[in-house]
N, C-alpha and C positions, 0 to 999 in steps of 0.2 A: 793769397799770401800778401799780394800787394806790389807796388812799382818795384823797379829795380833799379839801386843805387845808382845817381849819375848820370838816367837815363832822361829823356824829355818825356812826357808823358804821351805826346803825341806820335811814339813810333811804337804802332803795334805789333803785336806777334808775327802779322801776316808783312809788317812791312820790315821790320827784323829780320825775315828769310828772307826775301829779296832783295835786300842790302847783301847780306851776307851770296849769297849766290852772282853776285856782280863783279863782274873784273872790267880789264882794259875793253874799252870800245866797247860795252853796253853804256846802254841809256839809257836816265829813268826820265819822265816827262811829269811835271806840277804842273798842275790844271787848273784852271778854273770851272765854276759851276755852271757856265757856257758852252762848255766844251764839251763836244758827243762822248766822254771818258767810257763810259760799258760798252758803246759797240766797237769804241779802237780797242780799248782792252781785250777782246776776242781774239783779236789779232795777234797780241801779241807770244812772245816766247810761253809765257804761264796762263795764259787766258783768264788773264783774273784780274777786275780793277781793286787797288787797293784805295779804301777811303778814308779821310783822316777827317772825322767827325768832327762837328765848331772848329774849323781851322783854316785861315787863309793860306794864300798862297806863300807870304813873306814866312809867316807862321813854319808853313814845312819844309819851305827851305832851310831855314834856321835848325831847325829839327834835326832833318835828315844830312845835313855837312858838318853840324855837330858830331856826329861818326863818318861817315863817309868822304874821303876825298876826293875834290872833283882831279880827270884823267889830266893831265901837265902833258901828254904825251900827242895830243890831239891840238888843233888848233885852236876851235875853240870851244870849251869847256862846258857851256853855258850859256844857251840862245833862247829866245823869243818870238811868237807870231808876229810879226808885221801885218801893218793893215792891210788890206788890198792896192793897187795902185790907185790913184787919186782921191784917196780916203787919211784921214788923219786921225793917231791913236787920241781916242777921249780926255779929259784929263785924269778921269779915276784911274787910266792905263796907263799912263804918264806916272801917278802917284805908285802904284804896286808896281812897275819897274823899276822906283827908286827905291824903294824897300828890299824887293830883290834883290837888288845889289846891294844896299848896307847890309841885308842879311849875310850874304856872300863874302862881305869885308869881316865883319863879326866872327864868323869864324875860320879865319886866317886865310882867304882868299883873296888876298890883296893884287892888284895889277891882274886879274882872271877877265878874258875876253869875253863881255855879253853882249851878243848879238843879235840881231834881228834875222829871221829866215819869212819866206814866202810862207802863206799862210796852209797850201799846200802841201810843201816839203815837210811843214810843220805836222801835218796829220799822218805823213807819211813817217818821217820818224818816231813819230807819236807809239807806230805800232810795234814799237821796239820794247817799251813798258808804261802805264801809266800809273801816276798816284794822283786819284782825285777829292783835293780837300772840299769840304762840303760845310755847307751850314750860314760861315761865316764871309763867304767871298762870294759875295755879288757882282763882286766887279768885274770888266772886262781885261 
């Protein structure tokens, strides 16, 4: 039949339900194509990685808070791996951070706290949901 009005093209059917099945204090986790995404997705609530074909990560951020609002209700809304200790993010990591957030500002997430977490905590939370954009993000 074809796209549906309004929509980004980039949010598929599989991530449409999971949007929609989302409330206060779940968490979806954008990946990069570094990131072990299928075996944390095992983990999680649906056991299912959702992948969002040629699509960076700025990419489905923008996407996906096009509909969905990040939780106000939480501290803070929207975090990041941090590097290990004595290690320093790349600049390509430096660059899709700042994307990140202009994504995040784009659509009306203005003053929304992005944080950095331990790279742990991070795979730990991770198993709460993930969407892994694939193809176009190589970056760290």
């Amino acid at each position: 039949m074809g796209l549906l009005k309004g929509l980004d093209p980039l949010l598929t059917a599989d991530l449409l339900y999971i949007l929609r099945l989302a409330g206060h204090g779940d968490e979806l986790v954008i990946c990069d194509c570094n990131f072990p995404a299928h075996e944390v997705a095992t983990k999680t609530t649906t056991g299912r990685l959702i992948t969002l074909a040629g699509a960076d990560c700025p990419q489905a951020v923008r996407a996906i808070c096009s509909l969905l609002p990040l939780d106000y209700f939480v501290p803070c809304p929207a975090w990041h791996m941090s590097p290990q200790a004595g290690s320093q993010l790349p600049p390509l990591g430096v660059e899709v951070h700042a994307a990140v957030k202009a994504a995040l500002l784009e659509t009306g997430n203005e003053g929304v706290s992005f944080e950095a977490i331990d790279r742990f905590e991070f795979y730990e939370r991770a198993r709460k949901g993930v969407v892994g954009p694939d193809g176009l993000d190589l970056k760290p």
